[in-house]
C-alpha positions in Angstrom: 105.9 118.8 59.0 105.3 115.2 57.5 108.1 114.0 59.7 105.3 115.0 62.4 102.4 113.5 61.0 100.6 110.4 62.5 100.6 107.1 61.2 97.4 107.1 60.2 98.3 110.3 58.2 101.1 108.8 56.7 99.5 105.6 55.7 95.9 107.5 54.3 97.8 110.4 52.4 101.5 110.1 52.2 102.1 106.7 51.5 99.9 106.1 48.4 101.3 109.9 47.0 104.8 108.3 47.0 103.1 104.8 45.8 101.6 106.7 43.1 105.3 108.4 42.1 107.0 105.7 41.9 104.2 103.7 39.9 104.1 106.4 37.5 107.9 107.3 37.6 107.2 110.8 37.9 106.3 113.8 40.6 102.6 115.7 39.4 103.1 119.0 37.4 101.9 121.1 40.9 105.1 120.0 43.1 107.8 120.7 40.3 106.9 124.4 40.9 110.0 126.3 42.8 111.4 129.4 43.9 114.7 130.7 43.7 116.3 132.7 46.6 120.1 134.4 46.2 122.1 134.4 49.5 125.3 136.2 49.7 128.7 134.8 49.3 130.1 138.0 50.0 128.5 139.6 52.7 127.2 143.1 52.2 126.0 142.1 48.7 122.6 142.0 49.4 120.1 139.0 47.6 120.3 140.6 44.0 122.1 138.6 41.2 124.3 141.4 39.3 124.7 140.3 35.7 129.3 140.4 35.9 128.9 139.5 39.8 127.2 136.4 39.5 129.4 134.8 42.3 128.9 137.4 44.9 125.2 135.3 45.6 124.4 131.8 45.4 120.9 130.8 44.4 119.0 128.4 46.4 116.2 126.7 44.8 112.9 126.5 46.9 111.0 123.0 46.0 107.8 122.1 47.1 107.5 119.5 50.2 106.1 116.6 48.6 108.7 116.8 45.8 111.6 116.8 48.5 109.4 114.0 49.9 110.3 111.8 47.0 113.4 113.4 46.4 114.7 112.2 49.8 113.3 108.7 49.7 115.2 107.7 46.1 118.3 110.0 47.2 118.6 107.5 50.5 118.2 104.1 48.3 120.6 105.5 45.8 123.0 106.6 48.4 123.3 103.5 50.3 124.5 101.1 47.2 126.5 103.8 45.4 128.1 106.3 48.1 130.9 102.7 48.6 130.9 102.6 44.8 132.0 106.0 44.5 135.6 107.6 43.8 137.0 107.4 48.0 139.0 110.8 47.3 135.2 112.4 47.2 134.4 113.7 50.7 131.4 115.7 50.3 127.9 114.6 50.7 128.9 111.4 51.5 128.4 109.2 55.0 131.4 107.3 54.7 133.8 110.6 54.5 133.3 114.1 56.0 135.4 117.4 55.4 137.8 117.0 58.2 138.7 113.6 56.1 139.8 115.9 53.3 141.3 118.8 55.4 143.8 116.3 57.0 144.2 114.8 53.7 145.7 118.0 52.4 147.4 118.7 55.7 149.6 115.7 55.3 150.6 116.1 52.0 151.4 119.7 52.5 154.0 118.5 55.7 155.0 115.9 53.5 156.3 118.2 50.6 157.6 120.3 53.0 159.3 117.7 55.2 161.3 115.7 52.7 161.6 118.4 50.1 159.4 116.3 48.0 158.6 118.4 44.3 155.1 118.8 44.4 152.1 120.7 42.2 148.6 121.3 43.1 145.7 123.5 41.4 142.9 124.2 43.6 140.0 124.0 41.0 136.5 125.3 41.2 133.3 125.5 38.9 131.7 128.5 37.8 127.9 127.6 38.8 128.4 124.0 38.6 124.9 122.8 39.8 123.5 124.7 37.1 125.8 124.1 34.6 124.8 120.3 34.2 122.2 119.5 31.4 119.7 116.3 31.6 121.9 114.5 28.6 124.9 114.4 31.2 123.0 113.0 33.6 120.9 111.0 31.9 124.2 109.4 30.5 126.1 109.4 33.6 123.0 107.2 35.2 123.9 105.0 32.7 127.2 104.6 33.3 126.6 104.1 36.8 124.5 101.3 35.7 120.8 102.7 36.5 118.0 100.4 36.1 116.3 101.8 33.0 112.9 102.3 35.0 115.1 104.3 37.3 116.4 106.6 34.7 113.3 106.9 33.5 111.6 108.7 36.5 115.1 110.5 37.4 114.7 112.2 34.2 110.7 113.0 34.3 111.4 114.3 37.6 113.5 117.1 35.8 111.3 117.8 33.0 108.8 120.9 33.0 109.9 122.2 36.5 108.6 125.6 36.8 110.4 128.3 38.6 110.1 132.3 40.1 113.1 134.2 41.4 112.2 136.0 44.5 113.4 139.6 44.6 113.1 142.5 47.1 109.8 143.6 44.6 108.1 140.2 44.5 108.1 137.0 42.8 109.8 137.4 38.9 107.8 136.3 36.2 107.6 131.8 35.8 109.8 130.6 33.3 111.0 126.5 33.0 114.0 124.8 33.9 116.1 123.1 31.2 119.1 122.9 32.9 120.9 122.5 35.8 120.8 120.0 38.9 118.7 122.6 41.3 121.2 124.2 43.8 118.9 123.1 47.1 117.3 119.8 45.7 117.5 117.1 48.1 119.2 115.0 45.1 121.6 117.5 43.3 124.4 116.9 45.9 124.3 113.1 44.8 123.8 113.6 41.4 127.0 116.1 41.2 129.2 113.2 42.9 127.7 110.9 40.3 128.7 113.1 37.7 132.1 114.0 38.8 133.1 110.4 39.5 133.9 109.0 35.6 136.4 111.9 36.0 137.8 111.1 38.9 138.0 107.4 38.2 139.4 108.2 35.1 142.3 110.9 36.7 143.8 107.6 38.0 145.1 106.7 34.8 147.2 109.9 34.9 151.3 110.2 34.9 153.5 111.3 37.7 151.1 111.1 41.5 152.6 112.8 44.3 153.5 109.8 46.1 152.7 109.8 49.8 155.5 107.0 51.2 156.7 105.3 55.2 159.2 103.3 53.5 156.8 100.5 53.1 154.0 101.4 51.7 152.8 104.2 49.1 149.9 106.2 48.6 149.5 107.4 44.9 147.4 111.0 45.3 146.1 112.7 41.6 143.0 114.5 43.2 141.0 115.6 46.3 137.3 116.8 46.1 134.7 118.4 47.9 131.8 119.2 46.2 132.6 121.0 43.2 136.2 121.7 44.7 138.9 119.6 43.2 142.4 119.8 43.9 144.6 118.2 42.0 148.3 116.6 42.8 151.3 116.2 40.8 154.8 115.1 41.4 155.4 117.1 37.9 154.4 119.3 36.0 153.6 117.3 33.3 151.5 115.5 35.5 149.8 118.0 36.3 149.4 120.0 32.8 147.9 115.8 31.7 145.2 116.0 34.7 144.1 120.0 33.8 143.7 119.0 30.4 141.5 116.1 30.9 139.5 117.9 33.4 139.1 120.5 31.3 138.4 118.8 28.4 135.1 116.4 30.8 134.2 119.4 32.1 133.8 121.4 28.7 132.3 118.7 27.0 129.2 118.9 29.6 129.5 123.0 29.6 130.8 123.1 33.0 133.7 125.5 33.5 136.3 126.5 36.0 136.0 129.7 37.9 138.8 132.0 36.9 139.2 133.5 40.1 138.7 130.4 41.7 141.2 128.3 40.7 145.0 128.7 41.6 148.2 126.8 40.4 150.9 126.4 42.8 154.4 124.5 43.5 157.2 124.0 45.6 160.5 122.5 46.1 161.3 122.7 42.3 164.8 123.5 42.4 164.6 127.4 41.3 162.5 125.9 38.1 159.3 128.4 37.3 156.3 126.6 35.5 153.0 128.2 33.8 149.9 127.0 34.7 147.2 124.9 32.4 145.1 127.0 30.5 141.3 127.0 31.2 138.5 127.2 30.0 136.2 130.4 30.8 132.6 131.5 30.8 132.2 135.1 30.2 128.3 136.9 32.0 127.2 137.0 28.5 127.4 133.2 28.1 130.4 133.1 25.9 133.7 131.5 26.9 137.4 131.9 26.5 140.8 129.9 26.8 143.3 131.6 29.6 145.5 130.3 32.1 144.6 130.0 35.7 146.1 132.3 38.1 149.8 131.3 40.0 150.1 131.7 43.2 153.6 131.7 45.3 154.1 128.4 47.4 154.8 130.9 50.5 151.4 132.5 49.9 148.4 130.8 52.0 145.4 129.0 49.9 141.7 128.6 50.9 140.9 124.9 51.5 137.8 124.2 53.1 137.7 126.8 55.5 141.5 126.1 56.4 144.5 128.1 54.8 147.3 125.9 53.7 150.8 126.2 51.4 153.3 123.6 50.4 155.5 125.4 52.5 153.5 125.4 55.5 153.6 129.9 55.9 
């Protein structure tokens, strides 16, 4: 609708709004008020959010125009200087990468293994309910890391506080209760904010032992992880390399209360001379909010994994 207004609409009642935003570094109380709507994952499910089937639905928050108005404005500044700062394995949500970037990515090293008989472990890794996992300390000091401008911060964080939300349900709007944590699963901004969180980790994976090593004789490429989103895939030419990068995601993610999804996350390996491996523990959140140490599930090299939409293995079955 605004996109449609006139100039002279724009310039009498949108621009000083946003004007007024930024010059108070914060959104008024009435557009922080949002609904939330679950859509399937799993078709059939319907739109209800069953207590032990929490990721049969996603939930999609509902914000108010004018707060997406801002939202949209500050996520297009912010992207334009960081998006080239950020970690390049990262292919979601970003301009310069797209998902067919990280398809072929995994495509090659997959022929690669399988070509030269190269030893090679990956765990396909994903978060339980990452977006709303997140809480405002993280973020507040991941802006700083990424070297916010305080005044930035500032309104980043007011826009977070004292949002307001109703789940809608087949009976009607639930009863309001406030938002304390959590990026907003369907705010204009939480897609950047989870690549901002997720890069210190990523950056800091590089410091890990043992990359598969992608080679023409000439040159190398060192590979420790591939992302999308809140899917990370990490590489090893070891398993010690690999058991090093679980723990210290693990260990980033747990520190922030963001955990893996057990049924999610897969360990696999190939070309290991008749050598078996365990996988890295994890850690897991339970539906009544408690966690639990396990290891992630093993699946056989010859068995097909999800990735993106495309089904891959190390020995291309």
């Amino acid at each position: 609708m605004l996109l449609y207004a006139s100039p002279a609409a724009q310039e009498t009642y949108i621009l000083p709004f946003v004007n007024s935003c930024m010059k108070k570094k914060d959104t008024p109380s009435y557009t922080k008020r949002f609904y939330v709507w679950c859509t399937e994952k799993v078709p059939g499910v319907g739109s209800v959010m069953h207590p032990s089937n929490k990721l049969d639905v996603r939930p999609i928050s509902l914000f108010e125009i004018s707060y997406k108005l801002v939202e949209t404005i500050l996520a297009h500044r912010i992207s334009s200087v960081m998006n080239p700062k950020l970690h390049p394995a990262q292919h979601a949500f970003n301009s310069l990468r797209t998902v067919v970037d990280a398809i072929a990515s995994f495509v090659l090293i997959m022929e690669d293994s399988h070509q030269h008989n190269k030893e090679i472990h990956i765990s396909n890794n994903d978060c339980t309910q990452a977006y709303d996992a997140v809480p405002p300390w993280a973020m507040r000091a991941v802006y700083r890391y990424h070297g916010f401008p305080p005044d930035l911060i500032e309104m980043l964080m007011n826009m977070d506080t004292n949002r307001k939300g109703r789940v809608l349900t087949a009976h009607g709007a639930g009863t309001e209760w406030t938002m304390n944590c959590g990026l907003g699963q369907g705010s204009v901004l939480a897609p950047l904010k989870w690549n901002l969180f997720l890069d210190p980790l990523m950056k800091q994976l590089d410091d890990s032992p043992d990359p598969y090593i992608l080679s023409d004789g000439t040159n190398q490429v060192h590979l420790r992880v591939l992302a999308f989103a809140d899917d990370t895939t990490i590489f090893s030419s070891t398993h010690k390399g690999y058991l090093i990068r679980m723990n210290i995601a693990t260990t980033y993610f747990g520190y922030f209360g963001v955990n893996f999804s057990p049924t999610k996350t897969h360990y696999t390996y190939a070309n290991t001379k008749d050598r078996h491996y365990k996988s890295a523990p994890i850690t897991v959140r339970l539906p009544d909010g408690s966690t639990k140490i396990q290891r992630s599930a093993v699946t056989s090299p010859h068995k097909p994994l999800r990735y993106l939409g495309a089904w891959l293995s190390p020995t291309l079955n």
